[in-house]
PyMOL Python script that loads the backbone (N, CA, C, O; Angstrom):
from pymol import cmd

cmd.read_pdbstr("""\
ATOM      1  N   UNK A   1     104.424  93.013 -25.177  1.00  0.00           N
ATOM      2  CA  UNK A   1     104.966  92.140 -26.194  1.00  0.00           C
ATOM      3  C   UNK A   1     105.661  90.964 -25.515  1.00  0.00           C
ATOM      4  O   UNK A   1     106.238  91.164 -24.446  1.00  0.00           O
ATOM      5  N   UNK A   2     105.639  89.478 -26.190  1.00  0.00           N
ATOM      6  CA  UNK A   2     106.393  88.765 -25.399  1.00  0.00           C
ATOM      7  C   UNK A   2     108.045  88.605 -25.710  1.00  0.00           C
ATOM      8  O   UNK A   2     108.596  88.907 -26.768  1.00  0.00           O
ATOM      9  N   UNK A   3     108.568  88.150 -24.724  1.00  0.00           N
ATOM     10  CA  UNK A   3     110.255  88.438 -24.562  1.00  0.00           C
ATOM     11  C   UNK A   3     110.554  87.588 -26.032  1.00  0.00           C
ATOM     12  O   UNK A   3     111.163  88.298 -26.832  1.00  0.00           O
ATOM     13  N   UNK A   4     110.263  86.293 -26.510  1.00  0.00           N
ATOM     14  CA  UNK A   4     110.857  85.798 -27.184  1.00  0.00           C
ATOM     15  C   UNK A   4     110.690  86.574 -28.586  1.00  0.00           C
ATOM     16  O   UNK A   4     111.730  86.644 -29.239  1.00  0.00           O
ATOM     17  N   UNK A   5     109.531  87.176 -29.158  1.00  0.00           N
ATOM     18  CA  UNK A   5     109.161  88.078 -30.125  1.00  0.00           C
ATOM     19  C   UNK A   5     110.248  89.286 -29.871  1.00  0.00           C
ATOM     20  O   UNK A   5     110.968  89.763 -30.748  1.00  0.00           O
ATOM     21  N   UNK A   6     110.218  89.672 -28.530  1.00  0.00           N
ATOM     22  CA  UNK A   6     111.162  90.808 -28.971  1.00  0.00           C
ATOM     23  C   UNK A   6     112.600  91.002 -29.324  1.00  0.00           C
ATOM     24  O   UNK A   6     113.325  91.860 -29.828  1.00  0.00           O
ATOM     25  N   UNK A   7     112.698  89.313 -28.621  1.00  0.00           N
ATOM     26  CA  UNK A   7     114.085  89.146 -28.862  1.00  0.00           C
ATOM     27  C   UNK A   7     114.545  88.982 -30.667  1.00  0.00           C
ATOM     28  O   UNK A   7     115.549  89.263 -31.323  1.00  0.00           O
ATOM     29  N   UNK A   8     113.288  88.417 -30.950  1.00  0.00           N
ATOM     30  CA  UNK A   8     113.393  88.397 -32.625  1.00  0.00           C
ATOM     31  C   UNK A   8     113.697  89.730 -33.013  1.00  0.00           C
ATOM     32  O   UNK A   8     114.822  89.911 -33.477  1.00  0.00           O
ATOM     33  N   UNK A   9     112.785  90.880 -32.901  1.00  0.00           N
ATOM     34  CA  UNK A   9     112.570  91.890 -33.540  1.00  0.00           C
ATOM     35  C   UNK A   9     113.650  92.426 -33.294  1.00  0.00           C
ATOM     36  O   UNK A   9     114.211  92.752 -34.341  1.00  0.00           O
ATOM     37  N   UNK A  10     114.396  92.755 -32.112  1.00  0.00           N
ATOM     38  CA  UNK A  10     115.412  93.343 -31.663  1.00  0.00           C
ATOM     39  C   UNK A  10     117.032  92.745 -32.606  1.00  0.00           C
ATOM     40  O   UNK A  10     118.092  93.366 -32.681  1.00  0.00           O
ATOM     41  N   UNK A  11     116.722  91.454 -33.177  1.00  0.00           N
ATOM     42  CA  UNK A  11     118.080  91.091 -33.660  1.00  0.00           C
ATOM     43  C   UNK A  11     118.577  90.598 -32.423  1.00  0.00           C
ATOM     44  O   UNK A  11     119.624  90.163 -32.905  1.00  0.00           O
ATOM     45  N   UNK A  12     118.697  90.236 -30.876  1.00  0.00           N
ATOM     46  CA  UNK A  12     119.771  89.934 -30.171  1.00  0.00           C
ATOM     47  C   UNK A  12     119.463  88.286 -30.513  1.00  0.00           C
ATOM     48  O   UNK A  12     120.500  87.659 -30.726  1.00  0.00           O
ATOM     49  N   UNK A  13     118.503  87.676 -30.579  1.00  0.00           N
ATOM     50  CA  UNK A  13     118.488  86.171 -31.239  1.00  0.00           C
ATOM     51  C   UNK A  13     117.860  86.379 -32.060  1.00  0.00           C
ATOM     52  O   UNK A  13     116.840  87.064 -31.986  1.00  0.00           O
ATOM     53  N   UNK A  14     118.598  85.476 -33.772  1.00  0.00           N
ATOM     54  CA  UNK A  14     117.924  85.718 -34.877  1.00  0.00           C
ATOM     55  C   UNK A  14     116.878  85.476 -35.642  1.00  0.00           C
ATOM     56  O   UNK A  14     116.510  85.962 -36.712  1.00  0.00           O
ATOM     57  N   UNK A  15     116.188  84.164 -34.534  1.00  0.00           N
ATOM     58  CA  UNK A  15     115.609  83.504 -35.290  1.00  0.00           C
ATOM     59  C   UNK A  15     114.397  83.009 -33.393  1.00  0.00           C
ATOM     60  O   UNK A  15     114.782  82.573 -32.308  1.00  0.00           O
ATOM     61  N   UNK A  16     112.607  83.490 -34.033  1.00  0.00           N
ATOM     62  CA  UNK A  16     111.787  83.347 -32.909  1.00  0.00           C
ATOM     63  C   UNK A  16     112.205  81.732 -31.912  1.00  0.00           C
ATOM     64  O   UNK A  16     112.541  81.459 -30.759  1.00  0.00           O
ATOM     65  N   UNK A  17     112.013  81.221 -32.802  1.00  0.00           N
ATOM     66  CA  UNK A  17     112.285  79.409 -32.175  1.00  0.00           C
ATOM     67  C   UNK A  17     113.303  79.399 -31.291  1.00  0.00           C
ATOM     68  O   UNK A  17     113.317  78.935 -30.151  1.00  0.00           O
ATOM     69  N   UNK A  18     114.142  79.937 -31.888  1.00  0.00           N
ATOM     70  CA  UNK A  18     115.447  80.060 -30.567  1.00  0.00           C
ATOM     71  C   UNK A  18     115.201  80.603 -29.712  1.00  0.00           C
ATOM     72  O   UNK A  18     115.272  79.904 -28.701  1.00  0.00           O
ATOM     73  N   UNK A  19     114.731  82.222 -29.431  1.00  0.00           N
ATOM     74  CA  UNK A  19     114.802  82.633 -28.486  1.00  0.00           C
ATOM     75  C   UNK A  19     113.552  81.638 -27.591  1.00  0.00           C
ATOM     76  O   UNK A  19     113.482  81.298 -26.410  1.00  0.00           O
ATOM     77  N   UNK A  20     112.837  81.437 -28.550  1.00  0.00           N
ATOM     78  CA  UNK A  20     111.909  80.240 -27.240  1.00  0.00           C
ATOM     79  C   UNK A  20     112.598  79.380 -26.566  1.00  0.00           C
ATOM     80  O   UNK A  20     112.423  79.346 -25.348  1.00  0.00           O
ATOM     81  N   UNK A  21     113.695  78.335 -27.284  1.00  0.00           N
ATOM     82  CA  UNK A  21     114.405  77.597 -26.658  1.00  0.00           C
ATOM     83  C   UNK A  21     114.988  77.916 -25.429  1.00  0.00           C
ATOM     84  O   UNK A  21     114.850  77.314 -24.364  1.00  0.00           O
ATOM     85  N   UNK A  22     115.952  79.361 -25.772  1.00  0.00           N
ATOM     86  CA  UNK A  22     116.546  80.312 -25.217  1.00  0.00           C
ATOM     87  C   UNK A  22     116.177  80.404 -23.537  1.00  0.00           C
ATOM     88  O   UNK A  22     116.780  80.306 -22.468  1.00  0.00           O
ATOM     89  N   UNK A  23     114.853  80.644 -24.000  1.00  0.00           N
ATOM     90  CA  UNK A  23     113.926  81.104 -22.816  1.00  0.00           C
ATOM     91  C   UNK A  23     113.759  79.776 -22.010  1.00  0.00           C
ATOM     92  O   UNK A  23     114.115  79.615 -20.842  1.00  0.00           O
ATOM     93  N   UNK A  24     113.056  78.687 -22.961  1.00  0.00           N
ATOM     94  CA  UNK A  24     112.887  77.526 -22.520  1.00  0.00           C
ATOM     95  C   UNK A  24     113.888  76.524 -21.013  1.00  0.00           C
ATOM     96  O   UNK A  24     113.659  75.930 -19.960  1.00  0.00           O
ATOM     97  N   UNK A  25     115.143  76.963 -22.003  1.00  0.00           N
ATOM     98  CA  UNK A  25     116.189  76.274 -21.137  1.00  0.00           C
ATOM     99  C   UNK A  25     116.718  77.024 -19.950  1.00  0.00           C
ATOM    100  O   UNK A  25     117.696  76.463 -19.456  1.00  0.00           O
ATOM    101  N   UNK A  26     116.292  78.307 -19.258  1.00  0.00           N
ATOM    102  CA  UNK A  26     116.589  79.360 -18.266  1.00  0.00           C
ATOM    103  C   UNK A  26     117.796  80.311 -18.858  1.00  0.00           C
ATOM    104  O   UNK A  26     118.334  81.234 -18.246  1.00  0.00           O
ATOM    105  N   UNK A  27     118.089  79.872 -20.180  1.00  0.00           N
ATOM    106  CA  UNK A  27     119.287  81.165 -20.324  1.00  0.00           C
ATOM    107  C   UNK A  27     118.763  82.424 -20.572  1.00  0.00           C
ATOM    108  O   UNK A  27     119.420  83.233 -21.228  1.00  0.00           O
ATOM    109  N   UNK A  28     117.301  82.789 -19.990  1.00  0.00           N
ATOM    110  CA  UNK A  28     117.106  84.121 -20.129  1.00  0.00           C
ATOM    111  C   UNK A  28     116.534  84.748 -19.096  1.00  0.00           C
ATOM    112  O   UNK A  28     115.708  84.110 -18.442  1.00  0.00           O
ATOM    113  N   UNK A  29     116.832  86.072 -18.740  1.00  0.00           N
ATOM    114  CA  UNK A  29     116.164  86.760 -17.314  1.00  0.00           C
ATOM    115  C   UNK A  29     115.888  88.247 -17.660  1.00  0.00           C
ATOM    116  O   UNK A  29     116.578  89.039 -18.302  1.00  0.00           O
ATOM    117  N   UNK A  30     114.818  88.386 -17.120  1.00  0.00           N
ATOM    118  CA  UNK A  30     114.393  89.807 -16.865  1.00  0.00           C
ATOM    119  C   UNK A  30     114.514  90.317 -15.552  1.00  0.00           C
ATOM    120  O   UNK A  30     113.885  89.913 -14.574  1.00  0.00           O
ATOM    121  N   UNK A  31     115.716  91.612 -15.586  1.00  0.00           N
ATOM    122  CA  UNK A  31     115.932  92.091 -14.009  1.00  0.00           C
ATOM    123  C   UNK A  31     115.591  90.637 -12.707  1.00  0.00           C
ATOM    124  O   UNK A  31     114.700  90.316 -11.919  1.00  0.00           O
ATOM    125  N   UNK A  32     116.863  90.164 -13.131  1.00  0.00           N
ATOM    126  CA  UNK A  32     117.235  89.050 -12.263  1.00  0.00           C
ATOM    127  C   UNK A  32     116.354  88.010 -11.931  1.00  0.00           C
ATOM    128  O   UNK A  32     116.602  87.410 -10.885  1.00  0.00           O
ATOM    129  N   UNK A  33     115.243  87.614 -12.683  1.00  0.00           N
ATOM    130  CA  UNK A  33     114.818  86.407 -12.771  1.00  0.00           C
ATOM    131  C   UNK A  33     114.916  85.342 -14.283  1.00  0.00           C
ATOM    132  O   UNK A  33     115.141  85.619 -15.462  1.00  0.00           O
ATOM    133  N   UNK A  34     114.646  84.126 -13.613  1.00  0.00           N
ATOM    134  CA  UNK A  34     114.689  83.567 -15.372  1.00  0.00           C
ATOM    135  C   UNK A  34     112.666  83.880 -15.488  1.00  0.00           C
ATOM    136  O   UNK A  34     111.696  83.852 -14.730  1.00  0.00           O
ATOM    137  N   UNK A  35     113.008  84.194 -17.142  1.00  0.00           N
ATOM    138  CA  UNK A  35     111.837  84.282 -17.683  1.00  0.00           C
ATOM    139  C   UNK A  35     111.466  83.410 -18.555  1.00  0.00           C
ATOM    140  O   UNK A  35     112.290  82.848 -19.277  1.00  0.00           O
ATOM    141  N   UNK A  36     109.783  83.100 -18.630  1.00  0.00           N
ATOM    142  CA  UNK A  36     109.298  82.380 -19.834  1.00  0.00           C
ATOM    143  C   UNK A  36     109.540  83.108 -21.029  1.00  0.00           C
ATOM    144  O   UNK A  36     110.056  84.212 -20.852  1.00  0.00           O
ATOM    145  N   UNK A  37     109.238  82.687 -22.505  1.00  0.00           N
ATOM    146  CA  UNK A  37     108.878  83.108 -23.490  1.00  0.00           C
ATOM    147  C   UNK A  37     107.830  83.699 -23.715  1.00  0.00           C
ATOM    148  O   UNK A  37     108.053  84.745 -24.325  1.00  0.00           O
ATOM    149  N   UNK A  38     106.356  83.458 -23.430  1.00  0.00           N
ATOM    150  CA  UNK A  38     105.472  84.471 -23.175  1.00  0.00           C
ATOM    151  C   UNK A  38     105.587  85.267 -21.986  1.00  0.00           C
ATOM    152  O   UNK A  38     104.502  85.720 -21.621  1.00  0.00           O
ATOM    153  N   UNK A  39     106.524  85.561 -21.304  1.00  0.00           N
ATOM    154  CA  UNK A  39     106.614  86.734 -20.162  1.00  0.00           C
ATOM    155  C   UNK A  39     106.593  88.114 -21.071  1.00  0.00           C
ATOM    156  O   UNK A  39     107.145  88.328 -22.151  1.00  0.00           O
ATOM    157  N   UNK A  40     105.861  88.875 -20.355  1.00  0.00           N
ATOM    158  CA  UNK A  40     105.429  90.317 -21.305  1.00  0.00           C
ATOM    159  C   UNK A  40     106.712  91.106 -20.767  1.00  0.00           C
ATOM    160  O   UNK A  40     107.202  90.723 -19.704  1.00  0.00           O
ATOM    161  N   UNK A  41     107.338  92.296 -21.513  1.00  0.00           N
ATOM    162  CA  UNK A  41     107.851  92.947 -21.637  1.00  0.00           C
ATOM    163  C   UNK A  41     107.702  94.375 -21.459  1.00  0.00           C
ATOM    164  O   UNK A  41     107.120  95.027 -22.326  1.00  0.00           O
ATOM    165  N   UNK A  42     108.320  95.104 -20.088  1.00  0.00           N
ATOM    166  CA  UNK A  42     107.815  96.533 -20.779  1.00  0.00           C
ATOM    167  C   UNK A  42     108.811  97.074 -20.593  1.00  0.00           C
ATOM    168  O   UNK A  42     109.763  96.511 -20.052  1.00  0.00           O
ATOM    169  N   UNK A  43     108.842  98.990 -21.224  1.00  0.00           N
ATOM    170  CA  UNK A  43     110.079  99.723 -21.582  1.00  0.00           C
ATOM    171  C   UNK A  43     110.958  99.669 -20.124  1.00  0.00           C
ATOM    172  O   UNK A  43     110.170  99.521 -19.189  1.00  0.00           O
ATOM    173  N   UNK A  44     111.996  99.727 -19.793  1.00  0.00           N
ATOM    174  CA  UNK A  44     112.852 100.185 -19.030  1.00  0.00           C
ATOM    175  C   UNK A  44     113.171  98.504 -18.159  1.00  0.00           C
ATOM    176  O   UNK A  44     113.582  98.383 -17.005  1.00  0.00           O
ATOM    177  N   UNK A  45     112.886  97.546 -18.981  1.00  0.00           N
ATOM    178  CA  UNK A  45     113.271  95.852 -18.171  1.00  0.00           C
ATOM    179  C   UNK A  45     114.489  95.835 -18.486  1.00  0.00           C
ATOM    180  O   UNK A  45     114.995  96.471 -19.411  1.00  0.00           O
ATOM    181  N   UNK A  46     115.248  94.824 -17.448  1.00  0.00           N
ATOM    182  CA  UNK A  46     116.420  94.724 -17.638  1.00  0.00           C
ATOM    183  C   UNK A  46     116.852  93.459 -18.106  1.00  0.00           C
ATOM    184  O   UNK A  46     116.708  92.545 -17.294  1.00  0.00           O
ATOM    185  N   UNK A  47     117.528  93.057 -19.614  1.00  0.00           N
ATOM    186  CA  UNK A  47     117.175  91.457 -20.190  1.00  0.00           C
ATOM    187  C   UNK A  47     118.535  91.121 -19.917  1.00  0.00           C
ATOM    188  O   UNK A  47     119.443  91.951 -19.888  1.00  0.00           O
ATOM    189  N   UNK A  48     118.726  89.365 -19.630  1.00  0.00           N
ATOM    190  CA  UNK A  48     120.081  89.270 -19.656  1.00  0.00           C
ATOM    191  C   UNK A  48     119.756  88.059 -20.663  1.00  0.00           C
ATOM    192  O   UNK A  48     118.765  87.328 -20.692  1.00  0.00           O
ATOM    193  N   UNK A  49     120.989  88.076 -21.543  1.00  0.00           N
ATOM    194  CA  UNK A  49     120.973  86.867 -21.903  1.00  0.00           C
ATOM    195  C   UNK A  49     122.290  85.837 -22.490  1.00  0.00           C
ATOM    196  O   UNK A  49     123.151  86.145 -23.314  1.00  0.00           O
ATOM    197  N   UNK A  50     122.109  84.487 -21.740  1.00  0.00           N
ATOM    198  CA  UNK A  50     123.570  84.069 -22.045  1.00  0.00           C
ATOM    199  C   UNK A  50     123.225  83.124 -22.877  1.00  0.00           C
ATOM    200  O   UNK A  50     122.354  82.302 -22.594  1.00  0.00           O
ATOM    201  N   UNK A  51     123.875  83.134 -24.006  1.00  0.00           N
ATOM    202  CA  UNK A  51     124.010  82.303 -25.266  1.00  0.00           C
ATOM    203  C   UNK A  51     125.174  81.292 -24.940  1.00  0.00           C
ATOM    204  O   UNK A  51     125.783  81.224 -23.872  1.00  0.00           O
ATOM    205  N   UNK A  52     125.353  80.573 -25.988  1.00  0.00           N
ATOM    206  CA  UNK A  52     126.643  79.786 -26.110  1.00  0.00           C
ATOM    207  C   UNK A  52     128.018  80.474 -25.781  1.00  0.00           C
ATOM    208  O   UNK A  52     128.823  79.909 -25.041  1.00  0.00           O
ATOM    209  N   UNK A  53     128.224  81.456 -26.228  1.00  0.00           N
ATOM    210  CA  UNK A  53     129.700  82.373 -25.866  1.00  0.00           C
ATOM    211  C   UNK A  53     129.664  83.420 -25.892  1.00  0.00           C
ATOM    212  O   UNK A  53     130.652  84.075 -26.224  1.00  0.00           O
ATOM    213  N   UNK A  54     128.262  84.094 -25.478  1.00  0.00           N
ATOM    214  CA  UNK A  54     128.723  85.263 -25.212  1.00  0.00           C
ATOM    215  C   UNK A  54     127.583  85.744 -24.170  1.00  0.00           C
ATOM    216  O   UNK A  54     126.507  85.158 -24.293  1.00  0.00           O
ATOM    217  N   UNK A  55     127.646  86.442 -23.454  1.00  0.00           N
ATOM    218  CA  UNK A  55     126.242  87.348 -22.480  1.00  0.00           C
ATOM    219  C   UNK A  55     126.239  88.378 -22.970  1.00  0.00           C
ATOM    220  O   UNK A  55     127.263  88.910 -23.400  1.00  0.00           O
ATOM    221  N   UNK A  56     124.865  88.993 -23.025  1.00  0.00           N
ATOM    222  CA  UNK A  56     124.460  90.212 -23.541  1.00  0.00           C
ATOM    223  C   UNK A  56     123.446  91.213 -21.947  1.00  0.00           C
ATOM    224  O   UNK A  56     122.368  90.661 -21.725  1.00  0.00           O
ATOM    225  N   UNK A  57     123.572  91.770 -21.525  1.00  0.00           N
ATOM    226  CA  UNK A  57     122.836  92.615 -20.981  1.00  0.00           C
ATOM    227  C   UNK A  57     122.347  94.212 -21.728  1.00  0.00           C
ATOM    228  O   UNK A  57     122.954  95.214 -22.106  1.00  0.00           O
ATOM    229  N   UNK A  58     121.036  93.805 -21.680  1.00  0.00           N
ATOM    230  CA  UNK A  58     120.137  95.040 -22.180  1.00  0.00           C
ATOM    231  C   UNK A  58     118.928  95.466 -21.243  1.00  0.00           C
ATOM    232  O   UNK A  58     118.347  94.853 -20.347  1.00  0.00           O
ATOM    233  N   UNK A  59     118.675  97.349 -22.027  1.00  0.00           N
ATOM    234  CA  UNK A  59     117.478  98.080 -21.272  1.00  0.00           C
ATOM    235  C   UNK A  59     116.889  97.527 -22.160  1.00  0.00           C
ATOM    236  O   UNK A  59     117.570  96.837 -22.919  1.00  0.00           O
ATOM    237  N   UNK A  60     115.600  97.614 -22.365  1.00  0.00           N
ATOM    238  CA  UNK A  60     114.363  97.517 -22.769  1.00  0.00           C
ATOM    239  C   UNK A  60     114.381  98.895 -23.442  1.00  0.00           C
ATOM    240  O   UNK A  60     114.578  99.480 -22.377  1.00  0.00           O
ATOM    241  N   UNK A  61     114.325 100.162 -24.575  1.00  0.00           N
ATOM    242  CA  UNK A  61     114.398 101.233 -24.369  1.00  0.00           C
ATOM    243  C   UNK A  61     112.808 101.994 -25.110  1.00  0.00           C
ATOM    244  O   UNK A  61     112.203 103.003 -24.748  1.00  0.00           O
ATOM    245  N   UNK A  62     112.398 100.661 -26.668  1.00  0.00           N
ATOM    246  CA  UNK A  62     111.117 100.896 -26.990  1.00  0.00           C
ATOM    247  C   UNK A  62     110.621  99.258 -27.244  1.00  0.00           C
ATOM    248  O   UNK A  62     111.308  98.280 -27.541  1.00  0.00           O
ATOM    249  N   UNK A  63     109.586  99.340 -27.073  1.00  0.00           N
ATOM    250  CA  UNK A  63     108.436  98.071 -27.650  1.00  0.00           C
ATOM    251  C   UNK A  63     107.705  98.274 -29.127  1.00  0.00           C
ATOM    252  O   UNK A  63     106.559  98.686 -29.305  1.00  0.00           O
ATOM    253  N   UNK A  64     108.502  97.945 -29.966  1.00  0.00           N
ATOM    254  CA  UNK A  64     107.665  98.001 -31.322  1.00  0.00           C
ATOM    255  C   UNK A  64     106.460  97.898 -31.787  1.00  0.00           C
ATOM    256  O   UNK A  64     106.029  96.818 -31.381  1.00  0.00           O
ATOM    257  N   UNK A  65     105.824  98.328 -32.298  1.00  0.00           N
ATOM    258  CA  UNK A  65     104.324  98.498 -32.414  1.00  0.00           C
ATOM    259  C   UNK A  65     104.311  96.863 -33.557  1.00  0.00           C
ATOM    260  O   UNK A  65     103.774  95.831 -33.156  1.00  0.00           O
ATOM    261  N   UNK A  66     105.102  96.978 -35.154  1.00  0.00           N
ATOM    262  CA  UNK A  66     105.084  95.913 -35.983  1.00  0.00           C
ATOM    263  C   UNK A  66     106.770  95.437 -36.122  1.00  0.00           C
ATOM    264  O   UNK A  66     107.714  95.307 -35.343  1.00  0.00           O
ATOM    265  N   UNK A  67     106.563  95.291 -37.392  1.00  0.00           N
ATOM    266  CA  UNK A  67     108.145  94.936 -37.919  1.00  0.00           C
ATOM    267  C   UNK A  67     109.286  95.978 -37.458  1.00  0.00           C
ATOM    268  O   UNK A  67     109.034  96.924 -36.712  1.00  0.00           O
ATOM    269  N   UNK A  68     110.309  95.759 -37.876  1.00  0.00           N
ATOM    270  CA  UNK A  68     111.271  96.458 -37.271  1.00  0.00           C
ATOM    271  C   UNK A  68     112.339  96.139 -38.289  1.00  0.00           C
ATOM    272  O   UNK A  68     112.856  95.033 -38.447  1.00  0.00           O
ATOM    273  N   UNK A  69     112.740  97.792 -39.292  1.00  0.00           N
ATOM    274  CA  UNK A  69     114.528  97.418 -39.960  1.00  0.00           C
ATOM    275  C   UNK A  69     115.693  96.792 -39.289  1.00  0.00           C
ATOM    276  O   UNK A  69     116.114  97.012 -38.154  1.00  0.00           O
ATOM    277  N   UNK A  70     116.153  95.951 -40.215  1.00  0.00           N
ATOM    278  CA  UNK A  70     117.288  95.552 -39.545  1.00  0.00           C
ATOM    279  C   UNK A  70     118.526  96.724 -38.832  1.00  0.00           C
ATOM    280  O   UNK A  70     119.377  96.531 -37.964  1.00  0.00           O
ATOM    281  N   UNK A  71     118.128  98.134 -39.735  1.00  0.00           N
ATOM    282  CA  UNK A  71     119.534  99.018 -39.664  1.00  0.00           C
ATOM    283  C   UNK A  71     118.664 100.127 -37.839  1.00  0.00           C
ATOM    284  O   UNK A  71     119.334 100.790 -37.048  1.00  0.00           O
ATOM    285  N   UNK A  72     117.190  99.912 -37.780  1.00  0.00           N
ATOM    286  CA  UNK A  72     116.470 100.103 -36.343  1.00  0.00           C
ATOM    287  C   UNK A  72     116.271  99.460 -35.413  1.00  0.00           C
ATOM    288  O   UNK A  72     115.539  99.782 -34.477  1.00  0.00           O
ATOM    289  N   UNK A  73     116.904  98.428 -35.524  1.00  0.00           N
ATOM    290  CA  UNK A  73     116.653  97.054 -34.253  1.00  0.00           C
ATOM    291  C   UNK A  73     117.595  97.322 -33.111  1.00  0.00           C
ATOM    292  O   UNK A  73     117.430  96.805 -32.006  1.00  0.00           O
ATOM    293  N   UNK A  74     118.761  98.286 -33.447  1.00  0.00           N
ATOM    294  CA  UNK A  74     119.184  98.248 -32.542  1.00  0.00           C
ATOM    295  C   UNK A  74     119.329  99.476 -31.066  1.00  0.00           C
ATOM    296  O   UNK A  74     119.855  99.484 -29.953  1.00  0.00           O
ATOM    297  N   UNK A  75     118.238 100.693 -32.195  1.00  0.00           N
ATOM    298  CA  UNK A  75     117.103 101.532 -31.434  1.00  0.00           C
ATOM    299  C   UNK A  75     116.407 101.032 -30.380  1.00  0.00           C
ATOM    300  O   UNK A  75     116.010 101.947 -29.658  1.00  0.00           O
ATOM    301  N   UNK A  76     116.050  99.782 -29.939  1.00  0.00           N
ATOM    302  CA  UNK A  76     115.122  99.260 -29.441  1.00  0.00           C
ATOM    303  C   UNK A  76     115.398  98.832 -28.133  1.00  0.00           C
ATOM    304  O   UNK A  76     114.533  98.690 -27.269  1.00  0.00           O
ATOM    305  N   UNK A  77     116.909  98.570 -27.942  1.00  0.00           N
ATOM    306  CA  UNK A  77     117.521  98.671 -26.249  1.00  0.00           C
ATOM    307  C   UNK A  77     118.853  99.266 -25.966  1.00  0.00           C
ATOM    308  O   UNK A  77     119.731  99.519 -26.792  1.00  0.00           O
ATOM    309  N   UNK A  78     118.867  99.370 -25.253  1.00  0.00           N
ATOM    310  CA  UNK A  78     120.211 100.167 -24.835  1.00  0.00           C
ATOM    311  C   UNK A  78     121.420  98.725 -24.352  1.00  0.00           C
ATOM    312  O   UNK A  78     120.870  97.711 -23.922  1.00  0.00           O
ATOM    313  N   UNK A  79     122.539  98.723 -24.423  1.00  0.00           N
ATOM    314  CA  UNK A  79     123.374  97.759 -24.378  1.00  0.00           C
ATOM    315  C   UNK A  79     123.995  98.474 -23.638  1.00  0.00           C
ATOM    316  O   UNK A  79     124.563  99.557 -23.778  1.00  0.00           O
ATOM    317  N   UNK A  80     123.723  97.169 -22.087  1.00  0.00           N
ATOM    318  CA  UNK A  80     124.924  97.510 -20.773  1.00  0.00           C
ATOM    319  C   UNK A  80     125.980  96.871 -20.881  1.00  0.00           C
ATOM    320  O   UNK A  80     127.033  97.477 -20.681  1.00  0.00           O
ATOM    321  N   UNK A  81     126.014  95.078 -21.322  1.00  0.00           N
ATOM    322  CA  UNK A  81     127.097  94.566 -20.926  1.00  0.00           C
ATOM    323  C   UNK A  81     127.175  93.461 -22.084  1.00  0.00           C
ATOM    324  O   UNK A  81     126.298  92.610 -22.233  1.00  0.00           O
ATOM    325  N   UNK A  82     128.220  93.554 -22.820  1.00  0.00           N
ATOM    326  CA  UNK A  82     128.170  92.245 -23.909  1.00  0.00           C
ATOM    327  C   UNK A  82     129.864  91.572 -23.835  1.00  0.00           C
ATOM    328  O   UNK A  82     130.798  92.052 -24.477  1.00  0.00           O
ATOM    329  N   UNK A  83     129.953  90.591 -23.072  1.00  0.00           N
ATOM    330  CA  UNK A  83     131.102  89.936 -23.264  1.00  0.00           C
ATOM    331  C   UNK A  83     131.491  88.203 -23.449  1.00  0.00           C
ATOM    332  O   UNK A  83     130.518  87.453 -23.373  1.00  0.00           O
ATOM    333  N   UNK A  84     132.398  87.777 -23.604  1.00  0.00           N
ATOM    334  CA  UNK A  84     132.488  86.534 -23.877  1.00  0.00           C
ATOM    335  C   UNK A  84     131.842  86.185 -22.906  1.00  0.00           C
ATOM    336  O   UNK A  84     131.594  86.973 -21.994  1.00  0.00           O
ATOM    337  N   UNK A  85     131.385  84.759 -22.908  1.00  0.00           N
ATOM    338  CA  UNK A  85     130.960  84.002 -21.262  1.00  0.00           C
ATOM    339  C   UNK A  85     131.175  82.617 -21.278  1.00  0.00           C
ATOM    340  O   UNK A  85     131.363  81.899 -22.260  1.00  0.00           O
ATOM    341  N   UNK A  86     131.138  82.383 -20.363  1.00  0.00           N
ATOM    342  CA  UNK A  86     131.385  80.611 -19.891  1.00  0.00           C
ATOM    343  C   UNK A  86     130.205  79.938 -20.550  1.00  0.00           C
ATOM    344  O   UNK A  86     129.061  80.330 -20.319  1.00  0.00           O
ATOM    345  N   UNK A  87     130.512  78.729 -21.531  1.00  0.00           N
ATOM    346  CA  UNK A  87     129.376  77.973 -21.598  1.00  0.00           C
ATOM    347  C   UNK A  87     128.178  77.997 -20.073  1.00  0.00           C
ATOM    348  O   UNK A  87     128.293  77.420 -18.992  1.00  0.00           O
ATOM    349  N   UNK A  88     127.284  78.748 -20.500  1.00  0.00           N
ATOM    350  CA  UNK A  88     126.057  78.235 -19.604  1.00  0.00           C
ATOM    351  C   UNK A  88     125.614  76.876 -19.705  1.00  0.00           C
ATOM    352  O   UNK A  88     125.198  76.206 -20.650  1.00  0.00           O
ATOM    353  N   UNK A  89     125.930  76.490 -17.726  1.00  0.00           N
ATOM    354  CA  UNK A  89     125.341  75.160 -17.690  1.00  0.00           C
ATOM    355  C   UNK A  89     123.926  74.459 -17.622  1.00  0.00           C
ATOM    356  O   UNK A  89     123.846  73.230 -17.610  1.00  0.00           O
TER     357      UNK A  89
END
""", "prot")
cmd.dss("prot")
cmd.show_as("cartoon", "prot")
cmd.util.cbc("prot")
cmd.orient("prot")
């Protein structure tokens, strides 16, 4: 699946376009690289991602087959590290 789709499905960005941006502009990495938006995804990756004010670090834990409930999205990775962060430059 690609990162920016999953980032949709998952709820950690709400909306696909963004997480493309997301991706676009290097605020996103898989196990310590920056990744594209079509970079594929598989179970056990390690995502980081720094938004405007906050970083999120996640496992990868399933890859959704379709849609995904909002109240199951968050089934979908395991959460290592979520704290405020420095505007990313």
């Amino acid at each position: 699946m690609r990162l920016d789709q999953y980032l949709k499905l998952s709820r950690i960005i709400k909306q696909r376009s963004a997480a493309k941006s997301a991706c676009d502009a290097g605020r996103v990495e898989i196990t310590g690289r920056k990744a594209k938006a079509g970079t594929e995804i598989h179970e056990g990756d390690e995502i980081a991602v720094n938004l405007r004010d906050r970083f999120l670090r996640v496992r990868v834990r399933k890859i959704p087959a379709g849609n995904v409930s909002k109240a199951r999205a968050s089934e979908l990775y395991d959460l290592i590290e979520d704290r405020k962060a420095a505007r990313f430059r």
